[in-house]
Every structure is written in structure tokens, then in C-alpha cells.
N, C-alpha and C positions, 0 to 999 in steps of 0.2 A: 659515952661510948668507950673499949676498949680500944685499945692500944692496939695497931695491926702489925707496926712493927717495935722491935727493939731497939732500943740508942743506938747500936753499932750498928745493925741492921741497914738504920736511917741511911749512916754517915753507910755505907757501902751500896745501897741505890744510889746516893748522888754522887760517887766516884764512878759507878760504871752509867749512868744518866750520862756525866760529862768526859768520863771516857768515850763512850759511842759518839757523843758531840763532837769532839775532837780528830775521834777518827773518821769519823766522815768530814769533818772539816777538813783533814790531811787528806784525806784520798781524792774530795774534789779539788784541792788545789794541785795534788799532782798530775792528775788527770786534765786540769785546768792547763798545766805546765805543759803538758805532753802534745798537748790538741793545739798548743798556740803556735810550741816548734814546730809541730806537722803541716800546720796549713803556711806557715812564714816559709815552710822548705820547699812547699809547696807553691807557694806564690811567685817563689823566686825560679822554681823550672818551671814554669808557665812563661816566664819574662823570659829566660835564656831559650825558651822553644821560641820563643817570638824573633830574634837574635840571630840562632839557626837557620829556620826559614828566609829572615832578609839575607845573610851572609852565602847561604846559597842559592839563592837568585842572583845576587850579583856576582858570587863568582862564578852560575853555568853565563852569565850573560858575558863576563870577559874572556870565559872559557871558548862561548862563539866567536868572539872578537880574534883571537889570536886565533882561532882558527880557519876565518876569512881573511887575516894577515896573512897566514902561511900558506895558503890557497894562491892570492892574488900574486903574492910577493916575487915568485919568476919574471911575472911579466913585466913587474914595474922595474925592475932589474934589466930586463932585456930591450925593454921598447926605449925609443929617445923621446918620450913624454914620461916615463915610467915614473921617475924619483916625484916629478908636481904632484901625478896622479897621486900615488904613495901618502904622501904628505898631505892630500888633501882629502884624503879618505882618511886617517886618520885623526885627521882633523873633525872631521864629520862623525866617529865612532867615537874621542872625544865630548862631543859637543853632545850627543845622545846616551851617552853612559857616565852621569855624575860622581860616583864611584871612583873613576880613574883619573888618576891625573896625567901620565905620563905613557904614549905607546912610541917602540923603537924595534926598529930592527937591525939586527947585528949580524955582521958578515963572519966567516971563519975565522977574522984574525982579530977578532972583539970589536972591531969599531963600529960604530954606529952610525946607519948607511941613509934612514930613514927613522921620523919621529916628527909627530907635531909639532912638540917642540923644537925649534930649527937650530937654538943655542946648541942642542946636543948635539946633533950631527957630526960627524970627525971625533967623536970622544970614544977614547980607547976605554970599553968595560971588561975586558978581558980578565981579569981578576977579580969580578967581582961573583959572588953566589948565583947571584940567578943569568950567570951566561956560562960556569964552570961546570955546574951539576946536571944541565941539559948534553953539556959537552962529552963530559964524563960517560953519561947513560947510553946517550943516543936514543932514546926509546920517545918516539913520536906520540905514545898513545898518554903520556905521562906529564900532569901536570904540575909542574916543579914550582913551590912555595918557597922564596928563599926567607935565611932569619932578615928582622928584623936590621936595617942599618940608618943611620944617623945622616938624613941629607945638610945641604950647603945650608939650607934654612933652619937646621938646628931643630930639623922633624925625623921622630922614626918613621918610619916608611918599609913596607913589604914589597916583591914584585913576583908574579907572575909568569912562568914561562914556557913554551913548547918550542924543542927543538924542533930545526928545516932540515930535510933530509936532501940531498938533490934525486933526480932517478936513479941514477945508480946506487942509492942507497948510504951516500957519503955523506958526513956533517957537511952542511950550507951555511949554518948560522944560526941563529935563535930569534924567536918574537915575545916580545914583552910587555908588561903592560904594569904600571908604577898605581899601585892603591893607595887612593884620597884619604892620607888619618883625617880629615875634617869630615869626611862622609860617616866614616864608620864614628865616628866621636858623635856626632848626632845623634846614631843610632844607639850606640849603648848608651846617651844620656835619656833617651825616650822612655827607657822600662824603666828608670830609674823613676820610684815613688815615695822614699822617703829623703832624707838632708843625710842621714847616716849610711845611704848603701852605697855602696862602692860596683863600679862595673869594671871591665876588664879583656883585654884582647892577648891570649898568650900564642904565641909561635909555639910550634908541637917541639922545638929544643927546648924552650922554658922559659923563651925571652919573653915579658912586658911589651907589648908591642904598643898598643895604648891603656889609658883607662880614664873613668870618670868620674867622682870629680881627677884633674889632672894631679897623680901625685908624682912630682920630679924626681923623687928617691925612690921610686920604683921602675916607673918604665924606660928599659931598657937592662933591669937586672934579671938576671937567670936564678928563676926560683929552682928549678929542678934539682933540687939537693933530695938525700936520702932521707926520707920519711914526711915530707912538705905532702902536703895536700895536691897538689899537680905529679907530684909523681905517684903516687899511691892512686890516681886516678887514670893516668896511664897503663897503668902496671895491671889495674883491675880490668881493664879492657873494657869495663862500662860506658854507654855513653852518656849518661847523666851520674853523677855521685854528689854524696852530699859527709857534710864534715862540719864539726864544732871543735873550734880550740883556736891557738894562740897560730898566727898567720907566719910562717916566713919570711913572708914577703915586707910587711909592715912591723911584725912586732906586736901587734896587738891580739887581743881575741877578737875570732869573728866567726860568722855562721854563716860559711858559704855552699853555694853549689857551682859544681863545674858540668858541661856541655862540649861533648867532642863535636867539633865542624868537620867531618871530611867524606863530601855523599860519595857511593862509591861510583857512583856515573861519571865521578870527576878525574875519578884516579889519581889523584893527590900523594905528591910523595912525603909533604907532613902533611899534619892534619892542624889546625886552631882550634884552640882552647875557650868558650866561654867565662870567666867565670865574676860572678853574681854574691854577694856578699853582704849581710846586715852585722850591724852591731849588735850583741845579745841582750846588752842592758837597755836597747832601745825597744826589742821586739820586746821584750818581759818587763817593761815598765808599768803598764797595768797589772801585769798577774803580782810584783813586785806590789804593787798600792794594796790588790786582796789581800795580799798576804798581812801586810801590815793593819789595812783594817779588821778583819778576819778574826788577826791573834790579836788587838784589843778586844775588843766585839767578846771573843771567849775568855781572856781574862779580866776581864768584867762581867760576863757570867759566873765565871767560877768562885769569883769574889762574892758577886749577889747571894749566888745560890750556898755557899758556905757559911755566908751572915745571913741570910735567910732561914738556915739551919738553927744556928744560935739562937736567932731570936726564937723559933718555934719549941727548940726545946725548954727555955727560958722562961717564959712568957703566955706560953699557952699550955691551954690541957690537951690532953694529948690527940684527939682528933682538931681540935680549933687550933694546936701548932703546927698539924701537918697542914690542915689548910689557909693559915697564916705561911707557911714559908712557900706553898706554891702559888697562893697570891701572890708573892713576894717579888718571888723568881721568872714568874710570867708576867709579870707587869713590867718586871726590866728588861726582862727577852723578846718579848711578843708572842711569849707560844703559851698556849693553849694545852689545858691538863683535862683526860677524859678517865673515865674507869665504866668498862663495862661488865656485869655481872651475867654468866654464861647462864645461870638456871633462869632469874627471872626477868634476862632477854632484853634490863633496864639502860640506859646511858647515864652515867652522873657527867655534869660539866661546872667547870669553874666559870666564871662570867666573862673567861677569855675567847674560850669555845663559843658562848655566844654572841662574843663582837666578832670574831671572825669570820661566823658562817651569817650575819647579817641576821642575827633569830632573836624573839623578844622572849627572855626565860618564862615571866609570865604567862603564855600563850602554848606552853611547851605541854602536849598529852602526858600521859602515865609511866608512857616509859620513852619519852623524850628522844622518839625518833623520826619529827619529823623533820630534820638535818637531810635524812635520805632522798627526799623530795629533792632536792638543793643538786642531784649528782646527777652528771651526766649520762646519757646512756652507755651502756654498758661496762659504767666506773660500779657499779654495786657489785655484778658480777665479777667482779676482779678483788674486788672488797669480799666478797665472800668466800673466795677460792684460797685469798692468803689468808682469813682467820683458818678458818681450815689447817692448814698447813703449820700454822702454829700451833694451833693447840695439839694435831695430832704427832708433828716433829717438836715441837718443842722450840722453835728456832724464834728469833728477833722479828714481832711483825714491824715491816721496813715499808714503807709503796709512798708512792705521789699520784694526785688524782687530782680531776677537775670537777668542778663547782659553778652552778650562775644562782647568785644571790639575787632575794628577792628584787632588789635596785640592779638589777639586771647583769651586775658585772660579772665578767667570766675570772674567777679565780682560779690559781692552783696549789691545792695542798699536800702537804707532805707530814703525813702519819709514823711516829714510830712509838712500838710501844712491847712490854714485854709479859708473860702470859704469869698469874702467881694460880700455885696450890694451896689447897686446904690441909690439915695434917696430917691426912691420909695420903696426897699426894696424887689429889684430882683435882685436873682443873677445873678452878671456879672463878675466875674474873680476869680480865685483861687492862692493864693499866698503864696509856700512854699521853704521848706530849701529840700535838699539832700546833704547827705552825706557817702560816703563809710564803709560799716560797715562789710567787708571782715576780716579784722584780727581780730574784735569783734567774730563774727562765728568760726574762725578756732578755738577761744581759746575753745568759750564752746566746740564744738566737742574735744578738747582736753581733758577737765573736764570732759567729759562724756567718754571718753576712760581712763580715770586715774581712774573714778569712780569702772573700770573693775578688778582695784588691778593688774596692772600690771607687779609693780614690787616685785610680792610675788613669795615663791620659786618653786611653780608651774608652768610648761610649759605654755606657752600665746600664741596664734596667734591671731594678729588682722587683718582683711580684709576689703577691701573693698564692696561695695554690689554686686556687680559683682564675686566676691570671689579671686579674687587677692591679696595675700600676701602682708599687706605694712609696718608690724613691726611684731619681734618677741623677745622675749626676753632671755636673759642669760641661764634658765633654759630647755628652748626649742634645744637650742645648746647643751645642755649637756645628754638631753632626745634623740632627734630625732638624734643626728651629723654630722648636717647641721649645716653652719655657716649662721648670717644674711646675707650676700651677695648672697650664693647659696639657699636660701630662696624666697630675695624679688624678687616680678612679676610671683612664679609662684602660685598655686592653691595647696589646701591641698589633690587634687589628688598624688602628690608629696609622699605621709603618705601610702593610696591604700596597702592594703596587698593581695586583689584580691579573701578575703574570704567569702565577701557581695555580694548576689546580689543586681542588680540594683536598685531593690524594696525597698531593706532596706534604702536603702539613699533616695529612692521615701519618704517616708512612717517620716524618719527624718525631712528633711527640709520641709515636708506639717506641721510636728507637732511646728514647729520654727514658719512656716508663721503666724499658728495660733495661736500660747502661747508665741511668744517670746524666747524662751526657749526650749532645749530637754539637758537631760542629757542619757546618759546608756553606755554599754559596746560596745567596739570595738574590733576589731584585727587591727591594723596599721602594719606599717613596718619603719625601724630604716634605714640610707644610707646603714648600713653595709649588709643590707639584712635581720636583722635579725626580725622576727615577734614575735609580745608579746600585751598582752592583755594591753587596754586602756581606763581607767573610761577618757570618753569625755564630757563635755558641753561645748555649744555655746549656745551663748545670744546675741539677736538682739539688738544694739543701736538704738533710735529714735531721730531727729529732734523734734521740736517745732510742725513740721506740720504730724507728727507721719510714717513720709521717714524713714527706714534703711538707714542706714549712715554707720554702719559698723556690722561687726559679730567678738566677740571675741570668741577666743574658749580655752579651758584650758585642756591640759591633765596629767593625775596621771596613771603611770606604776604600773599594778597591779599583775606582776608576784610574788615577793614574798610576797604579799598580798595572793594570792590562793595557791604556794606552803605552807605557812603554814597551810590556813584552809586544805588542803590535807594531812600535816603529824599530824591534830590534827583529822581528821575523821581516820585514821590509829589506830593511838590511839585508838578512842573508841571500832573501831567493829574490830580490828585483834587482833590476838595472837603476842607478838612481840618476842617469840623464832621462832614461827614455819610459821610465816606469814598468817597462816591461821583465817577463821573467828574466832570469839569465840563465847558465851553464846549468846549475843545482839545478831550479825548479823545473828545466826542460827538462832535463836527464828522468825526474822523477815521474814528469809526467806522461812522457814516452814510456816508460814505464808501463802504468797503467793501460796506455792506451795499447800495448802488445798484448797486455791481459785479456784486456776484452775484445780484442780482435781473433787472439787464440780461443776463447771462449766461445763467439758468436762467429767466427770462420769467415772474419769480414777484412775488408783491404784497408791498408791505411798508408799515408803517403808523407814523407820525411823530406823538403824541400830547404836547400843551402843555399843562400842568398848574399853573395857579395857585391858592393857597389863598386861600378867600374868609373872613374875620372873623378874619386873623391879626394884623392892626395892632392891633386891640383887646387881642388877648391880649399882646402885646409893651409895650401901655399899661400896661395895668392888672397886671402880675405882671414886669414887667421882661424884658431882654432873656438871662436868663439861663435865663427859662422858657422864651420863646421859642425859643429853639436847646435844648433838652432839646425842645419839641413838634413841631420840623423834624427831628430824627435818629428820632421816633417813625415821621412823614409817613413819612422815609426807607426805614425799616424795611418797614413795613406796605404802600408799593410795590415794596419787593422779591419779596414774597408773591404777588402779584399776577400775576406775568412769569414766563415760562420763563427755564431757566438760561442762552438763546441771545439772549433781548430785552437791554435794556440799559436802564438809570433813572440818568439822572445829573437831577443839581443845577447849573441855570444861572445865576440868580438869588437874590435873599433868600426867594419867599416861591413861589419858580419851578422846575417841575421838569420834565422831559423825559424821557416812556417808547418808544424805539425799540421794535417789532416785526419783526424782522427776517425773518420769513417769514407773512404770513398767506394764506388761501384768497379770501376775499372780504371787503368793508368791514363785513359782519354779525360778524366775526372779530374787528375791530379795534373795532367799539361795546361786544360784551361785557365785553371786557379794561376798556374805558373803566367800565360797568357795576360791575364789580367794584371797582376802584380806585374811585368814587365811593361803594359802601359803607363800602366799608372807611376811605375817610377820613372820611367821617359820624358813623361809632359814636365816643364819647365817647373822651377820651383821659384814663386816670391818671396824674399826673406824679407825682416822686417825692417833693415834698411834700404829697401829699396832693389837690393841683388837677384838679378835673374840666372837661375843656373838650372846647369841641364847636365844631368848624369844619364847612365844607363845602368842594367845590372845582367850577372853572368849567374843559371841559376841551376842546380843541380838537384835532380829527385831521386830517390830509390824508393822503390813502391814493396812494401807487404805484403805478401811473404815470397813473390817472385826475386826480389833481388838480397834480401834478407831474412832470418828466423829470429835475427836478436835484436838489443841495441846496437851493438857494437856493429856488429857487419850492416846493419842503417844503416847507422854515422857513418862509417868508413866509406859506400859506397856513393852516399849522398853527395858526401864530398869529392869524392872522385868525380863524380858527372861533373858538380861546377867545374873542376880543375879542368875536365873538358873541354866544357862550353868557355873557359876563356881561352885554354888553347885554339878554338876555332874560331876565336878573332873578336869571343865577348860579345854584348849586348844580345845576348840569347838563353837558353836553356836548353838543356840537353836530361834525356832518363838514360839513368844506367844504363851501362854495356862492361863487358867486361874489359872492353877497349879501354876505358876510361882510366883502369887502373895504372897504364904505362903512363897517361897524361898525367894525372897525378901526383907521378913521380918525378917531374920533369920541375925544374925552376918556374916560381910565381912571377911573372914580367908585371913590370910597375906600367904607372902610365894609363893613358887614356885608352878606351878599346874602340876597334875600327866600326865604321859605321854602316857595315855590314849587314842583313836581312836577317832576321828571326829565322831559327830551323823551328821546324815542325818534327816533335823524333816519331 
């Protein structure tokens, strides 16, 4: 045969053969390089969003705390139980908010008047940030974050604070609340997923407030220098940024993201800083391995395919040396050498092409295309559309397609090949390489399932597209328990707590098809049976060609996540002797109950409930009988009420019965009627004490004696003030009489034993 090309000719196919090698080898490594930083930037504001959300929950939940401090704090100030009470409520906000460690209340001249901790008490804070910048402001609605300072124990420590206004609008003092670094140290060691990342708690001045692992030479210094990564983060008013380079803070290189903390529900006068940080040489330690195998891999091609040369033109004649150096060359690479011939439509293959695609040469037709059997549906069509486009641009045929060989396996190959002319300069043959690039794929789909933070302490399932379970991890065993064995193959119907309808899961995966993405709440179920609430996301992986490839999904057990927010809503609207509403939850639900009285043109009736001869029993048998004969009172007016009225506890010895629907004010005396027996008959305590009160009880009825809250309340209480003016153990309905009584001095003491009125 003739010679198809010239010596030099040769030697310039195999520089741009292994130029095009090369360049695709550089473009998928960078590419490779690009996708590994993105999904690590990526992994890492997913951890800092994790971070965000705990940091403010706990700060709106301190955020309530001081402000049931500054609510309650008059009274415990003005009553002669006030300071125990104080401190023991405290004590109990405390005990339910792990987070804090420290609540105090500071008078005008900085000392500290009240505080769980009882050591503090008498300590002059007056100079310190979080009782000066409250001071400074005055501004009640303002939650003041101070920096960062160095307690006795040789811990930084943040504190929280809202200044006390009195009614006149004058500084009172400050309440405050000292934040647990052992809480928050927890929490940023939690997203922590590898030995090289770094976590981090910045003060919005720039101070180090914590971080994790602990580094001594950092926290407590002030990165906020000009051009440092926290201030350029600042500056940018973003609230996520991301950044690669040499740290500030440490001195080293790192690849961090920062996360501003400050919701604006808080009103925070700084805000904190997350930030989140890997080593570069640790995230690109694999791409760093490609790289290195990679550029052996290709200079060892280059070397083959260059002594391959040699020998071919050496050694052989000149078709038997071309096809002596591409034996040569694809026995040391793996790929596969084709030439197709455009007129008569034939395939030539080297014996590489036929161990690839699993075909016995012997058994091959005329023109050696039964390869095409081998391709999956609609890979021919795509094979067809780019020779097309080669022959009539002229361009590099370039594609990857897939394959199931006879022995059933599903391959994927990847074709490149470039178009030659005849000397007229029509084409007439196409002559390229294939090569298997099935373990290339599985890795990126590896990379891109690793990309998913697999091994963080968060439950993972990862599926197939089909929904088939094919990995789970450690954390998932310990959430659901299930082992991975009784896991893989089946479906996260497996989870099914059977409290969704169909729809809800309709309504999920349309919002996945379409975003990629759904996060929200669940109810699942555990092997053991047991059901519990479930913050879930799933996120669709893509291929190149933008296929699901897989769904990971991630879940966080949110039961005592909600029990707490449950015993910290208890906190604010119950009484915690007598379980009943208090102040807030009436006010709110008086409220309501105007609305629909307004609405439906109906009465409703606002009864003030004070005990008469309770101070004596608090004398004489202590305060511990006392609150055992208030949870009695409590009881014995719940009896009293339909299941639609409302009895809270507003006071010590004070109580308030809504009626939220009555007929007429004859409605609302009875109710009063009975609730006056009932608190009459003697009470048995549980040592043995027989006591006898009475009580003095005050109504305003809707919308005769009132149109709002306010004139209820007011008048309601006016009638009591009445009814004890006239000697107690009675009840009285508004008059406008009432209002001079009212205004007259509360007489202590027992009330006389005097006849019920009838008003």
C-alpha cells in the first residue's frame, strides 16, 4: 500500500493527537480544580447557614429572656419577696436556656441588684460594655452585643443587653445575660468535618470571640485590619462571602467563608461574624494526586507514542509501520484507533476497538458496523448529528456516549477523531482514537456525591434516580436504626410515618424537579416505631448533560429543638406556680375575645378576682403554704368556667376570669356567684391546715361598661376596689361609683364577714 502520509506529516499528527490529549487533559483538570473549590465553598456555607440558624434561635430565645427580665423587674424591685422571686426566676431561665450562663440585673449606678449567680450581686459593672452602651443609647428596642472580654476564669465571654427604662422614660438600669463559650464551642465544633477546618466566632469589632479547634493566639485578637478578609466582608455588606488567600488572623493560607449573624428582628447593635475555613492543600489533595498521575499517564504516552513512531518508521513498510506504531501506542494507553471511510460507509478497527466494545473481529459483517447494535438509545442519533457537523464545519469530532456490551456491562466512551481530504479537498474518511472513560465518570460522580458533605455528623442518604437507597452513612444508623445493610436497595418509603398525604410528597419532589432543592419539615418514623419531627433536604445531583444521577438527602431530629422552643413559650405566657396564663397571654386573649364579640355583637364579661385574708395565711404558715393555697384558688376557678372562658393569674394574691361569650350581666354575677363559694369553703392543705378565705370580685361587662381593653381592665378593677370598699367577701358590676373607690387606699387585713350583694 501507499504511504497515506509523509514523514513530517506523521511527526505532526502525533503533536496535535497529543496536543488535543493534553489539552483536554489541562482543561479537565481545571475544571476538575474549579468544581472541587465550588462545592468546598459550598459545603462550608451550608455549615455556616447551619451555625446562623442555631445562633439565632438562641439569641431570639435570650432575646425573650431579658425581656420577661425587664417586664417582671419593677415588681421584684418594689415587693418585699421581689429580690428571692427575681433570683429564682432566673434561676429557672438559667436552668432552661443552656446557652447562658450568667443573668443580672443592674440598677442606675452599675451594681448588680439581682443574678442567679448570687456571688455577683453587690458587683459594681458600671464600666463595663454591656451596662455603658445600653446607658449611652437609652433605646429599649436595642439589642446591645458587647465585645468580647476575658472572665476571672480565663474565658472570653460576650454579654447581652436591653436597657430598663422606668415610666417616665428615665434610665433604670440594664438586663443581661453572660453567653455559654462552652455552648457555642460545641456548636461550631459540630460542622466541623474535617482535622483541617477551622471554626470561628468574630464580634462585629473583629474581636476572636471563640473558635475551634481552640487557637490561643487568636482569640481574643482583633482581625479587622485594612484588607483582612472580615473586613472586606464587612465592607461588602454581604451576608455570606467567600475568600482564598493567606489569613490574618493565623498567617497561613486558607479558604474561608464568612456568615453575618444579625436577624433583623433582633435589632442588634453589632452583628457576629461566622467564619468557616479549610486548608487549600487539604481540599485539593486529590485533584493534587490527578494531577500528578495525569502528567505521568501523558508523559508516558508521549514517550510511547514518540518511540512508537520510531520504530514504525524504522522497521516497518509504510502501512505495516503505521499500524505497528498504533498498536504500539494503544496498547500502552488503552485507546482504541478507528478510520472510517465516508463513500463506502466501511469501519476499519485495530484489535483495540474490538476488546473495548466486547466484539469478536472474526464475526464482524462487510462493513463492520455491528458496534452500532452495542449503543444506547438515542446515542446513534447524537453520533450522527456530530459526524454531520464535522464533515460539513470541519471542526474536531469530540463526544462521550454510552455502550452495553454483549456481557451486559454498561460502558462509557469517548470518541475523538479528526476529518482527512482527498487532494481535491473532499472529504473522504474520518480517523479517530476511542477510549474507555467509564472509571473517569464514576470518579466525577463520586466528587460530586462527596461534594454533598457526606461524611458530616448529619444523617445522609444518597439514592439513586430511581429512589433506591445506595449509601448511607454512620449518622443515619444512629438517627433512623437501621444498619447500612438493612438500608441498601430499599426506598425512603422505609422512614413513612403515614402522617402526609400523598400530595404533600406530590407537591415535594415537583418543587426538587423544579429547583433542585426542597428543604421543610417532616414527620418520619425510627425501626423502633417511633415518630419524631424531621428538618429534611434533598438536593438533586447533575451530570454534565444536567441527568439526576442521584438525590442526597440529609436529616436533623428536631424533637428537642421544639421541646425547648415549647418550655421557653411556657415561660413567657404561663404563671409557673399555678400553670395558668398570666398578664401577656390574658391581654392577648382578651384581645381576641373583643374581636369576636365586635364581630358577632355578643357580651362578654371581664371578672377581677382578689383574695381577701391571704396575707395572714402567708404570715402565719409561710410562703410555701401560701403558693400550695393559690394553686388550690387556681384549681377550684378552673371548675368554675367553661372550657371557652379563660382564668389566668396576674398578680400575688390576683386573679382574672374572662367570659368570653355571655347573654346578659345576670350571666356574668352567677359565674361571679359561684367562684365566691367555691373560694369560701375551707381549704385542706397537705399538712393538714384548714384555712378559710374569702374573695372581693370585680366585673365590667361588654360593651355596656367598656369598648376596649383598656376601659375593661380599668373598670373591672374599679368594681373590685369597690367590693372591698364595702367590707369584701362580695362582688360588685361596674358603676361608675366604683371609680372614686378605686381611687381610695387598698386596706390590708382580713375582710368583714359581711353578706354577699347581689348588684
Amino acid at each position: 500500500m501507499k504511504p497515506l502520509l509523509s514523514r513530517g506529516r506523521r511527526w505532526g499528527l502525533l503533536a496535535l493527537a497529543l496536543g488535543l490529549v493534553g489539552a483536554s487533559l489541562a482543561f479537565n483538570l481545571a475544571r476538575e480544580h474549579e468544581q472541587t473549590a465550588a462545592a468546598e465553598l459550598e459545603r462550608l456555607t451550608t455549615q455556616s447557614k447551619v451555625i446562623e440558624d442555631n445562633l439565632t434561635r438562641q439569641l431570639t430565645a435570650i432575646n425573650l429572656s431579658l425581656e420577661s427580665l425587664r417586664v417582671e423587674l419593677p415588681g421584684w424591685r418594689d415587693g418585699p419577696d421581689g429580690p428571692v422571686a427575681g433570683v429564682q426566676h432566673m434561676k429557672s431561665l438559667e436552668a432552661a436556656m443552656p446557652s447562658v450562663r450568667t443573668f443580672m440585673a443592674i440598677d442606675v449606678n452599675g451594681v448588680v441588684t439581682l443574678s442567679n449567680r448570687e456571688a455577683l450581686i453587690g458587683l459594681n459593672a458600671s464600666q463595663r460594655d454591656y451596662f455603658q452602651a445600653p446607658l449611652q443609647s437609652l433605646n429599649p428596642n436595642i439589642l446591645f452585643v458587647s465585645p468580647p472580654f476575658k472572665t476571672v476564669l480565663n474565658k472570653y465571654v460576650i454579654n447581652l443587653s436591653r436597657v430598663v427604662l422606668d415610666r417616665q422614660g428615665q434610665f433604670a438600669g440594664v438586663v443581661s445575660a453572660a453567653v455559654d463559650p462552652v455552648d457555642i464551642q460545641t456548636l461550631l465544633n459540630s460542622v466541623r468535618y474535617a482535622d483541617d477546618m477551622r471554626s470561628m466566632l468574630v464580634h462585629g469589632d473583629g474581636t476572636v470571640f471563640i473558635s475551634q479547634p481552640t487557637l490561643v493566639d487568636v482569640i481574643g485578637k482583633n482581625i479587622s485590619v485594612p484588607g483582612s478578609f472580615f473586613r472586606q466582608h464587612l465592607e461588602s455588606k454581604r451576608p455570606v462571602s467567600h475568600f482564598e488567600g493567606i489569613s490574618p488572623a493565623t498567617g497561613d493560607k486558607r479558604l474561608p467563608v464568612l456568615r453575618t449573624v444579625q436577624p433583623a428582628e433582633l435589632a442588634m447593635d453589632k452583628p457576629l461574624v461566622v467564619s468557616l475555613s479549610r486548608d487549600p492543600d487539604a481540599v485539593f489533595a486529590h485533584w493534587q494526586r490527578d494531577v500528578r498521575n495525569q502528567s505521568v499517564a501523558y508523559l508516558l504516552l508521549v514517550l510511547l507514542s514518540a518511540l512508537g513512531l520510531i520504530i514504525y518508521q524504522r522497521w516497518q513498510v509504510r502501512q505495516g509501520r503505521f499500524e505497528e506504531r498504533l498498536r504500539l501506542a494503544t496498547q500502552a494507553s488503552g485507546v482504541g484507533i478507528w478510520e472510517y471511510d465516508l463513500a463506502s460507509k466501511r469501519y476499519d478497527w485495530d484489535a483495540a476497538m474490538f476488546e473495548l466494545f466486547g466484539l469478536n473481529p472474526e464475526k464482524a459483517n462487510a462493513l463492520n458496523n455491528d458496534w452500532l447494535q452495542t449503543l444506547l438509545p438515542g446515542e446513534a442519533q447524537r453520533m450522527k448529528d456530530a459526524t454531520r457537523a464535522t464533515i460539513k464545519q470541519g471542526q474536531v469530532f469530540d463526544m462521550t456516549f454510552q455502550i452495553r456490551r454483549a456481557d451486559g456491562q454498561l460502558r462509557f466512551m469517548r470518541n475523538r477523531a479528526a476529518l482527512h481530504c482527498d487532494q481535491q479537498g473532499a472529504p473522504c474518511r474520518l480517523v479517530g482514537a476511542t477510549e474507555d472513560v467509564t472509571e473517569r465518570k464514576q470518579r466525577e460522580a463520586d466528587l460530586r456525591i462527596a461534594a454533598a458533605a457526606f461524611d458530616c455528623q448529619e444523617s445522609i442518604v444518597v439514592t439513586d434516580p430511581d429512589k433506591v437507597i445506595l449509601r448511607v452513612n454512620r449518622a443515619f444508623s444512629g438517627l433512623f436504626g437501621y444498619t447500612a445493610e438493612e438500608a441498601l436497595g430499599q426506598t425512603p418509603r422505609l422512614f413513612k410515618s403515614g402522617r402526609h398525604e400523598q400530595s404533600f410528597y406530590a407537591a415535594m419532589w415537583e418543587c426538587i424537579k423544579r429547583d433542585g432543592a426542597w428543604q421543610g419539615e417532616v414527620w418520619n418514623r425510627k425501626k423502633s416505631g417511633e415518630i419524631f419531627p424531621d428538618l429534611l433536604s434533598i438536593t438533586a445531583v447533575h451530570n454534565d448533560q444536567q441527568e439526576v444521577t442521584h438525590y442526597v438527602g440529609t436529616h436533623v431530629d428536631l424533637t428537642e429543638r421544639k421541646a425547648a422552643q415549647a418550655a421557653i413559650e411556657k415561660l413567657a405566657f404561663y404563671d409557673a406556680l399555678t400553670g395558668l396564663p398570666n398578664r401577656r397571654l390574658l391581654d392577648d386573649r382578651l384581645h381576641q375575645a373583643l374581636s369576636n364579640a365586635r364581630r358577632n355583637k355578643t357580651h362578654l364579661a371581664l371578672l377581677f378576682i382578689d383574695l381577701d385574708k391571704f396575707k395572714p395565711v402567708n404570715d402565719d404558715f409561710g410562703h410555701a403554704v401560701g403558693d400550695e393555697l393559690l394553686l388550690a384558688v387556681a384549681q377550684r376557678l378552673q371548675t368554675c368556667v367553661r372550657e371557652s372562658d379563660a382564668v389566668a393569674r396576674v398578680g400575688g394574691d390576683e386573679f382574672v376570669v374572662l367570659l368570653s361569650a355571655i347573654e346578659a350581666a345576670p350571666d356574668a354575677s352567677a359565674v361571679a356567684r359561684k367562684i365566691h363559694d367555691a373560694l369560701i369553703a375551707p381549704f385542706v392543705l397537705s399538712q393538714g391546715q384548714s384555712v378559710t378565705i374569702s374573695s372581693s370580685t370585680g366585673i365590667a361587662i361588654y360593651p355596656e361598661h367598656g369598648s376596649n381593653d383598656a376601659e375593661l381592665t380599668q373598670h373591672a378593677d374599679a368594681a373590685m376596689y369597690q367590693a372591698k370598699a364595702a367590707g369584701r367577701d362580695r362582688f360588685e358590676v361596674y358603676t361608675p361609683a366604683a371609680d372614686s373607690a378605686s381611687s381610695q387606699p387598698r386596706a390590708e387585713g382580713g375582710g368583714a364577714d359581711s353578706p354577699i350583694e347581689n348588684p
